[in-house]
N, C-alpha and C positions, 0 to 999 in steps of 0.2 A: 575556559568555558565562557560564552556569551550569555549569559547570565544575570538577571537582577541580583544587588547586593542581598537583598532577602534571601533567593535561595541557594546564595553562594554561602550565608551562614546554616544553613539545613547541610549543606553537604561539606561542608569543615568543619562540623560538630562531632561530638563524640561516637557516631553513629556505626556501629561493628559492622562491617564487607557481608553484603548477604543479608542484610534488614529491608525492613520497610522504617522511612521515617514515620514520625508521627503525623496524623493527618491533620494539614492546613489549608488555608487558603493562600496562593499565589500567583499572579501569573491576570493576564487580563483578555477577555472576551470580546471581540468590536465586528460589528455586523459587515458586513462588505456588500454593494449590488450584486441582487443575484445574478444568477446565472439566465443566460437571456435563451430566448428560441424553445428550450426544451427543459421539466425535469430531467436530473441524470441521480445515476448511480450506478454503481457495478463497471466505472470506469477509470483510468487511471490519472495523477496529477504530475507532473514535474515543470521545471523551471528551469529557463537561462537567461540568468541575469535577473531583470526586476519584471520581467516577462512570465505566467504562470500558464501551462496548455493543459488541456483536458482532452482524453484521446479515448473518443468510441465509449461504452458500455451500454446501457439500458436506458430509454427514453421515451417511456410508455405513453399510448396513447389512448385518450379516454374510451372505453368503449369497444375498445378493439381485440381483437382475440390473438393478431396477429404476433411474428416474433416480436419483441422492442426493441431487438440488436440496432444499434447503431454505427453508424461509419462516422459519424461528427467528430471533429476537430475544434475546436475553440481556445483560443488566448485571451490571457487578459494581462493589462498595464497595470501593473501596482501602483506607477507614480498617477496616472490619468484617471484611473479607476473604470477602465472601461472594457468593452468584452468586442472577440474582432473573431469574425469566423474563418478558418484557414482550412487549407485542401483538405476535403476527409478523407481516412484511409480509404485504397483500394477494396477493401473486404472489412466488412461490418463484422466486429469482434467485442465480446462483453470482459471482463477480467483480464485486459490482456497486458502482460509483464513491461513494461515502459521504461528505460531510462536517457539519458541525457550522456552523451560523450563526445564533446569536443566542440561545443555547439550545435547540436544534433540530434535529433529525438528518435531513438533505436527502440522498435517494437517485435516481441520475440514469442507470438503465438499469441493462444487465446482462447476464450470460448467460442463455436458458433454453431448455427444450425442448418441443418441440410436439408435437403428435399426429404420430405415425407419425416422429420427428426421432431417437428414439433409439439410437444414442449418439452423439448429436450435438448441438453444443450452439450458439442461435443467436443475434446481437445482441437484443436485447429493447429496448426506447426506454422504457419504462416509467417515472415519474418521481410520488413519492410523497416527502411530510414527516412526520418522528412527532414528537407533541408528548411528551416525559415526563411533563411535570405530568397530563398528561390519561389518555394510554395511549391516544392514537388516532391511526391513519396517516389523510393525505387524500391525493387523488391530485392532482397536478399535469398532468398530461395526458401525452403524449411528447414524445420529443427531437427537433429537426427532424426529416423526412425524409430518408439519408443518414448519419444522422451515430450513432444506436445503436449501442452497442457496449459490452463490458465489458474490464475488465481493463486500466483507464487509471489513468494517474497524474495526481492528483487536488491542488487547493491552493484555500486561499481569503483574499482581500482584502475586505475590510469586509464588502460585502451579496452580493458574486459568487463563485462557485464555479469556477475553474478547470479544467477537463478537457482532458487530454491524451493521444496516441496510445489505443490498446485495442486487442481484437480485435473481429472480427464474427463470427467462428464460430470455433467448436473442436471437436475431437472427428475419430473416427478415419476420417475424408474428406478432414482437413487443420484449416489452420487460416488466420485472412489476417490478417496484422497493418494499421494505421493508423497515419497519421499527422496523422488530422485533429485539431486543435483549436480548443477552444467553450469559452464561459462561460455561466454562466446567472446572471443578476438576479434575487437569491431576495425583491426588494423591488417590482418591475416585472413577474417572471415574461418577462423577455426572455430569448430566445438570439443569442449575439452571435457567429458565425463569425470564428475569428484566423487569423494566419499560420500554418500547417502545421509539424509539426517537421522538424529538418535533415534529420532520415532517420527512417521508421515505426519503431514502437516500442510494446510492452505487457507486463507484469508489471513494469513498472518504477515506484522508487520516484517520488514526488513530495510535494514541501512547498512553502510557499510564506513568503518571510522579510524583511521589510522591502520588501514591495511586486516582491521578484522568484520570481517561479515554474520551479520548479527540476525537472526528470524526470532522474531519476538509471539508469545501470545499464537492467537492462531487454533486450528479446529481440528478437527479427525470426524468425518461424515456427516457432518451437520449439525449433530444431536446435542444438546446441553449436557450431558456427559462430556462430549467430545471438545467442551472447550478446552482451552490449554492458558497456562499463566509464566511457562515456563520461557528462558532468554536461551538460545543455542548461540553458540561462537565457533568461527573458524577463523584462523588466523592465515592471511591467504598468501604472507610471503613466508612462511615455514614450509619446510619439507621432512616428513612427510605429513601432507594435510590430517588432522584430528580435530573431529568437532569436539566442543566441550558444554557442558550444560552449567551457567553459572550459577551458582549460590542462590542468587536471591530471586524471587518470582514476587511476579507481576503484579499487585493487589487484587485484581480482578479477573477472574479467568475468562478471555474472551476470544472471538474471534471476529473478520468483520473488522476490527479496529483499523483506523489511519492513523499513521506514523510520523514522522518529520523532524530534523535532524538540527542541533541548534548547539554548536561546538561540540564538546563530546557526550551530549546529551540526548538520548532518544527521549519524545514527548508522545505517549501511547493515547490516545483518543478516541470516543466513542466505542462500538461494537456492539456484538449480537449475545446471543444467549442469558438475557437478563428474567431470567423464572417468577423473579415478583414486581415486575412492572407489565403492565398489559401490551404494551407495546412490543415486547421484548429485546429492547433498546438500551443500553447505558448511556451514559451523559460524564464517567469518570473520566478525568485526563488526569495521567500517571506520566513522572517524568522517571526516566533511567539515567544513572549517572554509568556512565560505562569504564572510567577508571577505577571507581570508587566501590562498583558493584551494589550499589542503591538505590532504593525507588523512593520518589516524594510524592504524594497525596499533591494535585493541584486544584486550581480552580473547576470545577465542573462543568460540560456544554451548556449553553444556555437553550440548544436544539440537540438532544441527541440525535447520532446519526450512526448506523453500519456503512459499510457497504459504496463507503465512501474513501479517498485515498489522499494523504497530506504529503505538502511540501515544505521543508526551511526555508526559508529566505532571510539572511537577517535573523533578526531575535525572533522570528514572528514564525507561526508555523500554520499553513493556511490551507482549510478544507474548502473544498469546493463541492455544493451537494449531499448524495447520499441517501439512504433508505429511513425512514423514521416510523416506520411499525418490522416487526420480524419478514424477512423474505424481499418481495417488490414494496414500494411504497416511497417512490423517490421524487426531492425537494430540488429547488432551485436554489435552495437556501446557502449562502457562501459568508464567512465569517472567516479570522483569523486571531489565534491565539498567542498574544506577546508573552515573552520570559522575560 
């Protein structure tokens, strides 16, 4: 684990598989420049190398009734500290499943809106790769039939992209959560239909960590009933696939939370559903120890944020953006939390 000595004594302590540690303080907060051009939120984060992209989601504009979907793309230099605008997707998509494989940023659906759909927002299957060295998306085609949708929790093992629960529609008709889950062979171009999660599930985190894929946390319909505290596991080079639901749950039941991966340690951030703050925002960060089956109590946001999506790098796990009231309400705000 990459790790402060601090919390490598929390998690070598006597602390029984399936607990919560005691709550402390750990772990350090440092502001970053924000996010240039536009608020975002409701879009997604990864990294290659010391390199950080933010691909599409919501980028409201004052005043305006229109959709906020966005097609933006943006990198930033962690060493330079600077923000660089790069091709936007072909098709403006809000929650859309993102990951990184091979140097390459593979995007696998999403939400969007169609003619006469607004405000409403609806699976989109849409499946495109951008190259950086080049600065050019291709398209992949769509996602099966059935299976579209945004707002999953996302993990990847060598050449496969993991996806997990999402929704299929949102917006103010309702919304339907999923529980289906799929991978895709970014070497083959297969879709491989898996077992379903224990129970539906979307804005929930996911990583994926020595071969097991993890959806952390996470919602069923929106409602603060519907958050979730609970860690699901699939272990993805066993046969035959069984998800498992680990022991210990999440301190906080949320959904909305950003994730980010830091040895074998998930770090759960922010999220929705907070009943007694007026914002309806959390500011907890919850770290998972995923050998050990433990959560630690960390340093709290200094901005909470939903609706926003993290990346590892290094000890450091770094939000970009985000919602900071319940629903729309997105900052420019960008900060990163060291372990």
């Amino acid at each position: 684990m990459k790790l402060t000595t601090a919390l490598l004594v929390v998690f070598a302590g006597s602390i029984t598989a399936g607990t919560i540690a005691p709550p402390r303080s750990g772990g350090t907060w440092t502001q970053l420049p924000n996010i240039t051009l536009f608020d975002r939120q409701e879009h997604s984060t990864v990294a290659i190398g010391n390199t950080i992209y933010i691909v599409g989601g919501i980028a409201p504009i004052a005043n305006s009734t229109a959709d906020p979907t966005t097609p933006i793309v943006q990198s930033y230099s962690i060493p330079h500290q600077t923000w660089t605008l790069e091709a936007p997707l072909p098709k403006a998509l809000n929650h859309p499943n993102t990951a990184v494989v091979n140097g390459k940023i593979y995007v696998l659906g999403g939400l969007a809106v169609g003619p006469g759909q607004w405000p409403n927002w609806l699976a989109a299957g849409d499946c495109y790769v951008y190259n950086p060295a080049t600065h050019t998306w291709k398209s992949l085609g769509n996602m099966p039939i059935g299976t579209a949708r945004g707002a999953a929790a996302v993990g990847v093992h060598g050449d496969t992209i993991y996806v997990g629960g999402g929704l299929s529609r949102l917006g103010i008709e309702g919304q339907e959560t999923l529980d289906i889950t799929s991978s895709y062979n970014t070497r083959t171009g297969a879709w491989t239909s898996l077992p379903p999660l224990p129970e539906k599930r979307d804005h929930a985190g996911g990583a994926l960590i020595d071969g097991v894929f993890y959806v952390v946390g996470g919602r069923i319909n929106g409602t603060p009933e519907g958050m979730r505290d609970t860690v699901f596991a699939l272990d993805v080079t066993c046969s035959p696939l069984i998800w498992k639901t680990r022991k210990a749950r999440m301190p906080t039941r949320k959904g909305g939370l950003a994730v980010g991966v830091v040895g074998d340690v998930i770090v759960a951030v922010g999220g929705e559903g907070n009943v007694d703050a007026v914002s309806g925002v959390f500011n907890q960060t919850e770290a998972y120890d995923t050998k050990r089956d433990v959560w630690t109590k960390m340093t709290p946001m200094r901005v909470p944020r939903h609706g926003t999506a993290g990346v590892g790098v290094g000890n450091g796990v770094f939000i970009p953006g985000g919602g900071v009231v319940r629903q729309l309400g997105a900052t420019s705000y960008f900060d990163v939390f060291k372990v």
